[in-house]
N, C-alpha and C positions, 0 to 999 in steps of 0.2 A: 419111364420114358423121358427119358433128355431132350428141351427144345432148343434148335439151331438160335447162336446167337446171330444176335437183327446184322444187315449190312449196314455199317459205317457209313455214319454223310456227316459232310463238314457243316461248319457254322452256318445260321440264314444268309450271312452276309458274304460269306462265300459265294452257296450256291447262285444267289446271285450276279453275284461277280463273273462267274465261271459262263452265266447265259449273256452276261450283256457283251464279252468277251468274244463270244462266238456271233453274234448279233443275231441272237434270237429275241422274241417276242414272250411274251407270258403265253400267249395264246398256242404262237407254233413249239413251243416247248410242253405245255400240256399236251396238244394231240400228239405227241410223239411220244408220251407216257401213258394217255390216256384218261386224263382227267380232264377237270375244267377248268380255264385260268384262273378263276377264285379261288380254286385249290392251291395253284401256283404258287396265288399271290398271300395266300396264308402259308404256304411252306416256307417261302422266302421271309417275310416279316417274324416267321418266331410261333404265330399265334397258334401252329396245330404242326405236328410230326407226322409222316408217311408212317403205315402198317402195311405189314402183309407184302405181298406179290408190289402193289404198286412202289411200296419203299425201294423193293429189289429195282424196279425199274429205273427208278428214280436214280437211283446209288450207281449204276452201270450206265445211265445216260449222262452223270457228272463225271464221272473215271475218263470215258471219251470225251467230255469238254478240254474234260484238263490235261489227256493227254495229246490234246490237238494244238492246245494252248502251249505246251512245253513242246511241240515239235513246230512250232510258229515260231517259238522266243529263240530255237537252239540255230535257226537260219540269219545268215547276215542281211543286217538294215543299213541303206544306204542313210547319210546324213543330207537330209532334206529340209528345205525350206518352202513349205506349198504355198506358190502364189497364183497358179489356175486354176480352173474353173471345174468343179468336179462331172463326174458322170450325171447325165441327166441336169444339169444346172444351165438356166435358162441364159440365152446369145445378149449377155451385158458385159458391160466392161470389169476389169479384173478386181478393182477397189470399190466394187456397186454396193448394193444392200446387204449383198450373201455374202458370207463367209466361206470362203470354198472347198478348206481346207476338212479334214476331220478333228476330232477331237484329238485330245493323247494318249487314250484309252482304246481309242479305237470302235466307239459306240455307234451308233447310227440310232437314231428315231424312228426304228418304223413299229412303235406300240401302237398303231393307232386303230388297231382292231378291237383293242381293250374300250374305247371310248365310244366307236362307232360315227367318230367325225372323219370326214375325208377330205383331202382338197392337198394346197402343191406343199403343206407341211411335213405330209404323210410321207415318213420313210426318208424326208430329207437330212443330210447333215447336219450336224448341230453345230459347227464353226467352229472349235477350238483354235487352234493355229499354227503355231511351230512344229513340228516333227523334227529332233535334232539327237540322232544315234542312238534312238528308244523302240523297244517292241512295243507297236500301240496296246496287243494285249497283256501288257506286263499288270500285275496284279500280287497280291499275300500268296496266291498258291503258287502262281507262275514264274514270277520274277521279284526282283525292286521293285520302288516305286517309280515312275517315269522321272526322267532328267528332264529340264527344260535346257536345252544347248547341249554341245560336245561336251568332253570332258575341260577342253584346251579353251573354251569361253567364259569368260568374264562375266558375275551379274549384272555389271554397266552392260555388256555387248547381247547378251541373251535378253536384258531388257526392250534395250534399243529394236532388236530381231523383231520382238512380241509386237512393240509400238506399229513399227513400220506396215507389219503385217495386217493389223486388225483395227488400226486406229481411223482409217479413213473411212474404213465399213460401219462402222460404232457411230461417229460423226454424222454421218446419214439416216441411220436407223433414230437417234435421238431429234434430226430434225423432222423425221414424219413424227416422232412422242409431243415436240413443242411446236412447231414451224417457227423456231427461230434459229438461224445461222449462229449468233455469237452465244448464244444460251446451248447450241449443242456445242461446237467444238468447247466453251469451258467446263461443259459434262464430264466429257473423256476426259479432257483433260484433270481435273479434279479427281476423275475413277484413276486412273495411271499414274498419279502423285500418291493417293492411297496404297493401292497396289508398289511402290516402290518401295512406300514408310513399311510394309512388309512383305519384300520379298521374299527370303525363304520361305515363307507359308505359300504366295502365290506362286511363286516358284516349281511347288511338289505338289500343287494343284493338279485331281486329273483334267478338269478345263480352265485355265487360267483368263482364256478369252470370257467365257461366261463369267468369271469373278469380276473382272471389268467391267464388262454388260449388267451385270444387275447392279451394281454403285454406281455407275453413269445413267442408268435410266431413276433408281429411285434418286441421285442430285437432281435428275432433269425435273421431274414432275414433282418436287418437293414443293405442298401449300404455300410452303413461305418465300417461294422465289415471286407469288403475284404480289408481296409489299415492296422489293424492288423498283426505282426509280426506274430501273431501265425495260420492264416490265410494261411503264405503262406508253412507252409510244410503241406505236407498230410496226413491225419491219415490211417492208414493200413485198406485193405477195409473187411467187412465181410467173413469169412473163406469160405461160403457155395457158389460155382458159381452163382447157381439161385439166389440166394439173393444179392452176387453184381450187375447179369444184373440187376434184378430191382428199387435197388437203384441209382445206374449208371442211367436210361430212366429216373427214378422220378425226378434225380438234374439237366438233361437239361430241364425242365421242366419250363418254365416260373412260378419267385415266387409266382403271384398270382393265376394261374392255379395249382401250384402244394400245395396252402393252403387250396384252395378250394375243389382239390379233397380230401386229409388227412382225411380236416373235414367234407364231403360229406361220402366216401367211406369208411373214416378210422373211424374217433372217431363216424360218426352214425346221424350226425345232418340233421334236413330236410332241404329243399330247401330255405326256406325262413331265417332259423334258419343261414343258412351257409353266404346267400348275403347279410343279418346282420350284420356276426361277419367280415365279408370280406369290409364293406361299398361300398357293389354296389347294383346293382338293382337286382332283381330276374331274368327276363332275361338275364343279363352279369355273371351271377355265375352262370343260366344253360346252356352259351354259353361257359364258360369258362373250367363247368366241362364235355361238349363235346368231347369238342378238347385236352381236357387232356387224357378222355379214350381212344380215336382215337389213340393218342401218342402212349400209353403203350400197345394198342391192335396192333401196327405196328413194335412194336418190340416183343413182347410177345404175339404172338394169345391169347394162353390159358388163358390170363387175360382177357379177353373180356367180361367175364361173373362176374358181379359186385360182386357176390357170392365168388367167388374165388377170386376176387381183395382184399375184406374186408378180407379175410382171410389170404391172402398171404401178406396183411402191417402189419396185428398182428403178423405174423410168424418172421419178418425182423424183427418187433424190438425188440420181444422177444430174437431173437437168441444174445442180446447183451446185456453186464454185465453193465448196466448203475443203479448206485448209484446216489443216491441223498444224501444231510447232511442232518443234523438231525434238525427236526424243531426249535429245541433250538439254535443252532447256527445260521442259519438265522436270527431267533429275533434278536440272538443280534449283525448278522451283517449289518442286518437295523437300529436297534439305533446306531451302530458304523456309519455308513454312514451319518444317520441325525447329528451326532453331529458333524462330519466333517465339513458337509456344513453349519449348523449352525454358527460354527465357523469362516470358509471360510467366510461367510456373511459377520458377524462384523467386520472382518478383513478389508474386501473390504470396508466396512463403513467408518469403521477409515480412513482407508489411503485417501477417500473421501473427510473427513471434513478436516485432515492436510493438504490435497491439495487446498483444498477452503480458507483455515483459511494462510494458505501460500502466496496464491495467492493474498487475500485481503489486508495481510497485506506487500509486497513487490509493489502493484500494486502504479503507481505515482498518486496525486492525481489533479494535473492541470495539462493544455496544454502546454507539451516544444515545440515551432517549430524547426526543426532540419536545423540546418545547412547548408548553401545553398554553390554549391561543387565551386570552382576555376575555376575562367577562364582565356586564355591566354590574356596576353596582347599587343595588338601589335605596331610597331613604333618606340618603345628607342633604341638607337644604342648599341652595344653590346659594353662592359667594356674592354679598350683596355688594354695591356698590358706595364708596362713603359718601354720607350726604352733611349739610349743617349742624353743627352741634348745638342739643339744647342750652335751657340756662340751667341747668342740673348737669351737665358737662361740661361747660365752661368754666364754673364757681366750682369744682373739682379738679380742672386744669388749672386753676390760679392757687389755689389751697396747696396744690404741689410743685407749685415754683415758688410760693413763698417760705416753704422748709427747707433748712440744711441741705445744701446738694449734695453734702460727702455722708446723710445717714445719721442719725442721733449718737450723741454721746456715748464717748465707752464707758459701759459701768464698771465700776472697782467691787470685787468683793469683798467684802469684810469678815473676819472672826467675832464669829457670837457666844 
């Protein structure tokens, strides 16, 4: 008796790829198989392989991903720039807290059944930005990788596209992380000088927005920006009372409780999307964004309801004039930067080899033994001083000035 060979399934990261694609959940992808999203989520990581009837299932539920995904990728994408407000995205203005656009991928946040936290992060977009002549589900099985721009745009211009688009939003989200204006716009700013010194990487980014966002948020709240001078005066606080209690309750907030709620409750990211961008685990980011709520609902009832929370972090940072520069000037005060340190490099080089080239040549080239130190001597009687001569030295001093000064007579030998 011969046993049927097993049904083919691609790599973890495939599968994967092929459900976040279709914007499934771990959860609503298990009940469609039939198992439990622990199962899922070890199918996908590697750590256990489908058997039996469930593998078949399995195998014929990724065949239809992917053939949905190749009949997605083979339809014409218009070349877009998303600067509205997406479905379900709360009546703010277009450059407010959210990001409105979707990712590049095409992802959407609604794990949040996996975690059991709920509120207006659930199922919300995660911001990426550009859309420019790319199937958002392009992927290894489906397509390339996504383009950032047409084909016909420049990295200058696709950069520029990126800035314009998500820079004013970033701007805001990092003043509810600090509540300081000039400490957030030099955040992004500094994330966006990064991100240029390597674009091709962030470029082929599936979220380019996120690679921004988490190096503008860990600049912002780096320990060492409280030894800054400009640190310690305080910027005047928001005109509207409501809006200082609440940024006042956000900044006693422990940093990473208060990054995680921003981008839970603020910018819109799911559960999984946030303990990502935060590098903890999905239980410590939905422990973390608990006791954040608990905080702000202890000082502020009325923010209890996650509804009103998203709404009232877009209100705070709209109500404030924050400008960002202009993408051209960033550019070029990234390559002002690189060329500095560039500089700086060679510099330290040089000074390197003339210290080396110094040293080699001052260095002795055999063994001196050094010097071995004095020691006391002891025993000789100490050097007296002269004093008057007796009369047994004197009548010895006369006995010998009365002789010959030049020495006695020379004798002559004689023959005997």
């Amino acid at each position: 008796m011969t046993r049927s060979p097993a049904s083919p399934l691609p790599p973890p990261k495939a599968r994967r790829r092929l459900r976040e694609n279709a914007a499934l959940t771990q959860a609503q992808l298990a009940a469609r198989v039939g198992v439990t999203h622990e199962t899922v989520r070890a199918w996908e990581s590697g750590r256990s392989t489908p058997r039996g009837r469930k593998r078949e299932a399995y195998a014929k539920l990724l065949s239809t991903l992917a053939a949905e995904a190749a009949s997605r990728q083979a339809e014409p994408v218009p070349v877009v720039v998303a600067v509205g407000a997406g479905p379900g995205a709360p009546d703010v203005a277009a450059d407010s807290l959210v990001l409105p656009a979707k990712p590049l991928d095409g992802r959407e946040s609604g794990a949040s059944e996996e975690s059991g936290v709920s509120g207006a992060g659930a199922g919300a977009d995660s911001g990426a930005g550009v859309v420019a002549g790319t199937e958002p589900g392009a992927g290894p099985l489906s397509g390339p990788e996504p383009e950032l721009g047409p084909a016909g745009m420049t990295p200058a211009q696709a950069f520029d596209a990126l800035y314009e688009f998500s820079a004013p939003a970033l701007v805001r989200q990092a003043y509810l992380l600090t509540g300081r204006r000039e400490l957030a716009r030099e955040s992004v700013e500094r994330a966006f000088q990064s991100a240029w010194e390597r674009w091709p990487e962030v470029a082929r980014d599936r979220d380019p927005v996120g690679w921004v966002r988490a190096t503008a948020y860990e600049y912002a709240l780096s320990p060492w920006q409280r030894f800054r001078l400009r640190h310690r005066h305080p910027e005047p606080p928001p005109a509207d009372p409501g809006d200082r209690t609440l940024l006042n309750t956000l900044l006693r907030l422990p940093p990473p409780r208060r990054r995680t709620l921003v981008l839970y409750d603020g910018v819109g990211l799911g559960l999984p999307e946030t303990a990502a961008e935060t590098e903890a685990s999905t239980p410590t980011a939905a422990n973390r964004l608990l006791r954040a709520r608990e905080a702000l609902a202890d000082r502020l009832p009325e923010l209890a309801d996650p509804q009103v929370l998203h709404r009232r972090l877009a209100e705070v940072a709209s109500a404030e004039r924050l400008r960002a520069a202009k993408p051209p000037t960033v550019r070029r005060g990234s390559e002002r930067r690189a060329r500095i340190l560039t500089r700086a490099a060679i510099a330290f080089t040089v000074a390197l080899i003339g210290t080396t080239a110094l040293t080699l040549r001052t260095a002795p080239t055999h063994y001196e033994p050094p010097v071995s130190p004095g020691e006391t001597v002891r025993g000789v009687p100490p050097r007296v001083a002269p004093g008057a001569l007796s009369d047994e030295q004197l009548e010895l001093r006369q006995k010998l000035r009365d002789q010959l000064q030049h020495g006695p007579e020379r004798l002559t030998p004689r023959l005997g």
